[in-house]
N, C-alpha and C positions, 0 to 999 in steps of 0.2 A: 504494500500500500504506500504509494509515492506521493502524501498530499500536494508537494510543492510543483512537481510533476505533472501531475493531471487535475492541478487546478481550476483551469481552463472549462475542463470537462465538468468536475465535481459544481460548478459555478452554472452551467449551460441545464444541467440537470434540475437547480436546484429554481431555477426562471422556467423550463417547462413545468417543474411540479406547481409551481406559482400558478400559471398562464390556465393548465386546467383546472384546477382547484378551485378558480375564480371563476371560469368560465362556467363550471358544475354549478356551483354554487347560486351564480346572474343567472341560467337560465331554467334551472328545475326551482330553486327556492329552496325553506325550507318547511315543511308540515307542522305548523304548529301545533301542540296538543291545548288542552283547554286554559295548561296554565296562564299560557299567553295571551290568549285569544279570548278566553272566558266561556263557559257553557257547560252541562253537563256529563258523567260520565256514571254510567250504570254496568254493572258487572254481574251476571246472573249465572248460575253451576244448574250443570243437571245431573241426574244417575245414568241419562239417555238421551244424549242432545241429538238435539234436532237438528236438519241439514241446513246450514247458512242460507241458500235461495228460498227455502218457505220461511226463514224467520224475517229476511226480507224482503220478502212479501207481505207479512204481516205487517211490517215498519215503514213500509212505505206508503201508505194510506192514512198514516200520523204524521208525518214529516212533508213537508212540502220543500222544504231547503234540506239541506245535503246533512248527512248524517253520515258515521264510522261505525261498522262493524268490525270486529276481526273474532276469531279462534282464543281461547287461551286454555291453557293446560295446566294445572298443577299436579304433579302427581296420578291418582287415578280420577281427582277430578276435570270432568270437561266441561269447557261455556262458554260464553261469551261474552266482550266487554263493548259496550255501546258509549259511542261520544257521539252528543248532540249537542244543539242549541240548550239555553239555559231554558229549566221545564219550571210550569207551576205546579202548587201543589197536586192541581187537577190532573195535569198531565203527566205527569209524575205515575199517579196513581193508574193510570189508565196503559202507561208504559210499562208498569211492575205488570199488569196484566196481562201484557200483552207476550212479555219474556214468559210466564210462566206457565202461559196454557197450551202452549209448544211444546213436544218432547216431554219426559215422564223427570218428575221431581224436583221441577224447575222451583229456584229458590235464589232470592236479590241478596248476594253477597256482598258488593259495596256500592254505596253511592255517593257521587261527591256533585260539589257544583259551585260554581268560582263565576262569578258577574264582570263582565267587561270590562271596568275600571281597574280591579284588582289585578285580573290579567295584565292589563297595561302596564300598572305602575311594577308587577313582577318583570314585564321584559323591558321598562328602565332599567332597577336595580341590574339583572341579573348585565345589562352592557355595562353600565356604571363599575361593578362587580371585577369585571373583566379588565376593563378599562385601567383601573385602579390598581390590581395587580403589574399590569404595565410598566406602569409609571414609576411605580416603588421599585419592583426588580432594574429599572436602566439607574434607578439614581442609587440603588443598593451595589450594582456590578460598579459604575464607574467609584465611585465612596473605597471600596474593599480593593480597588485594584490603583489607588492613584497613585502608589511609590512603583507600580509596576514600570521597569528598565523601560526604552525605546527600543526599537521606533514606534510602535502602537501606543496612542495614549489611551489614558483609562477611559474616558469618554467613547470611545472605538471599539471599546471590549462592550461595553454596557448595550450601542446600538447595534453589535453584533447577535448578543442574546437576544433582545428582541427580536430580530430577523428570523430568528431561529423559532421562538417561541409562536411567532409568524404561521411561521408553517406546520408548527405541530398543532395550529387550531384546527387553521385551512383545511388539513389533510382529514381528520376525524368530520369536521361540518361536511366536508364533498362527498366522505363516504355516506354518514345520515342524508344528507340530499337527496340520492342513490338512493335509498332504501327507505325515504319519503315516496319516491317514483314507483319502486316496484315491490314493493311489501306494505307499502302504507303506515311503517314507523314515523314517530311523533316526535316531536322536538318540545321537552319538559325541563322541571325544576332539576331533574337528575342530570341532564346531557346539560347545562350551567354545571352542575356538583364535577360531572367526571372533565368538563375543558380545564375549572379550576384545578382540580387533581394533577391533568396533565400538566398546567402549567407548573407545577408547582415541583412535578417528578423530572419532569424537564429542565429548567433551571438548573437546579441537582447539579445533574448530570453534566453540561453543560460548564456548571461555574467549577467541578471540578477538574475535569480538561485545563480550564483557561487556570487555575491553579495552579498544575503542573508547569505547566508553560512559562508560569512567573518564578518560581520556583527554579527552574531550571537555566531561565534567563541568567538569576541571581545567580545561580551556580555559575554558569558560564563568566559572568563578569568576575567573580572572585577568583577562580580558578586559569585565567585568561587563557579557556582553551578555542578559541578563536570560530566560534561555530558560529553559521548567521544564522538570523530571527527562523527563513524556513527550516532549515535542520532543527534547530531548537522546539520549532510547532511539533515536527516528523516523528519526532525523539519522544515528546510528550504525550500522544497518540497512542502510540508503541506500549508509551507506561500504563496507559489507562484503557484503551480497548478491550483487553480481557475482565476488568472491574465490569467496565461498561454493559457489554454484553452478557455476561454474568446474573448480572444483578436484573437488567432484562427477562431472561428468559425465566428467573425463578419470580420474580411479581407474573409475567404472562401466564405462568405453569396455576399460580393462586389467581388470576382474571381469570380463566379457562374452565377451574373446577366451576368457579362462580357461577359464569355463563351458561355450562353444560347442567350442572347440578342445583344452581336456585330455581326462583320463579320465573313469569313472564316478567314482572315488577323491576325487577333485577338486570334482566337479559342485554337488552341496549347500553343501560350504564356501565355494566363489562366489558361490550362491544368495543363503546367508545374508547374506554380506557385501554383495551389491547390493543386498538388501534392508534388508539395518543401514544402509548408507552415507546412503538414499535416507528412513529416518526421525532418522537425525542431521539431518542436512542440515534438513529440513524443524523438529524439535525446536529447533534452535539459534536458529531464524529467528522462527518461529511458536507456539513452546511459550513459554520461555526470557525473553524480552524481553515476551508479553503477563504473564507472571508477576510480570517486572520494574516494570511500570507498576503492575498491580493490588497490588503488594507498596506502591509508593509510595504508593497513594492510600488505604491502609488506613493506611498511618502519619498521612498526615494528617488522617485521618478520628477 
């Protein structure tokens, strides 16, 4: 692995992953679930569930605007989980009736329901949220890194993490996008939980890389073994790639049980997170440090 080398490439890579990511993103959306949007969500188990087309069949003579069905599983229970517009009491009642005179043993497991406002001001917070992380990690990286040697100044390290952190959102949202289109998953209070998570496992990773690197620098200057800033990035890598990936695949190996072995409730926020874990991981390594080279060689340019 030659970062200084294949720079060039690692850099070209990391602007295609950009270019679709965003383009996924602009053009499918993203499915919001009620939290955002507001409205309700009824959740009903049978001992014999009924076939999805006659329950929507049934549902569709209540609804005139668009409603969510899907499948859910828990175990050897089977049902279904319904997202609608916000119901009245009336209709409410007439919904519970309508899940449960389908299929044998039908019975209203959960029911929530969140009003338009509150959604809103949930998908302020949860940008705000994000946002906010940001901000603190460039001025935490440039602060912790500003005795770090030249040519990179601390400032450079700081908006290098974020570039990075960048793409470990990107890359999790394009996927949900994806699977907004073709499965019909929702974009909730959890998928805010697990981008924060990412961020937060990212980073990590990340500021330790850019640790060694300082570290090594310092080496270098004390020792006056005459290595430039790429060797010294190359070197750094080398020290930390096996932590790196390491430490990866045993959180993915605990996302995975998660995944495989929770609930539905569960399943996407693992999703996410395997999928955040696995472009930090890659970002820290492959993003991060070729930025760090190309940043050196424009200073001395």
């Amino acid at each position: 692995m030659n970062i200084a080398r294949y720079t060039k490439q690692f850099l070209v890579a990391m602007v295609l992953i950009f270019i679709v990511a965003i383009g996924v993103v602009s053009t499918y959306g993203l499915n919001l679930g009620i939290d955002f949007t507001g409205g309700s969500l009824t959740e009903v188990s049978y001992t014999v569930a009924p076939e999805q087309a006659m329950l929507e069949e049934e549902l569709d003579s209540l609804f005139e605007e668009g409603y969510s069905l899907r499948q859910s599983e828990d175990g050897e229970t089977v049902g279904y989980i319904l997202r609608s517009r916000d119901l009245s009491e009336e209709e409410r009642e007439t919904v519970y009736g309508v899940l449960t005179s389908v299929g044998e043993g039908g019975v209203v497991t959960r029911f929530a329901s969140i009003g338009p406002v509150i959604g809103e001001e949930l998908k302020d917070k949860a940008s705000w949220a994000i946002a906010g992380v940001v901000l603190i990690t460039i001025c935490y990286v440039a602060f912790a890194f500003r005795k770090v040697p030249k040519p990179v100044g601390s400032w450079t390290y700081g908006g290098i993490t974020i570039l990075a952190l960048i793409h470990d959102v990107l890359v999790p949202t394009a996927v949900m996008s994806v699977l907004g289109i073709t499965f019909g998953a929702e974009v909730d209070v959890l998928f805010v939980t697990a981008l924060l998570a990412v961020l937060g496992y990212s980073v990590n990773d990340t500021i330790v890389v850019f640790d060694r690197v300082r570290e090594n620098l310092l080496l270098n200057e004390e020792k006056k073994t005459g290595k430039t800033f790429e060797t010294v990035v190359e070197d750094s890598v080398k020290d930390t790639i096996v932590r790196s990936v390491n430490t990866s695949l045993t959180t993915i190996l605990a996302l995975g049980a998660l995944y495989f072995l929770g609930g539905d409730t569960t399943q996407l926020f693992a999703l996410t997170l395997i999928v955040g874990v696995l472009a930090g991981t890659y970002s820290s390594l492959f993003i991060a440090n070729p930025l760090l080279v190309a940043a050196s060689r424009r200073k001395k340019a």
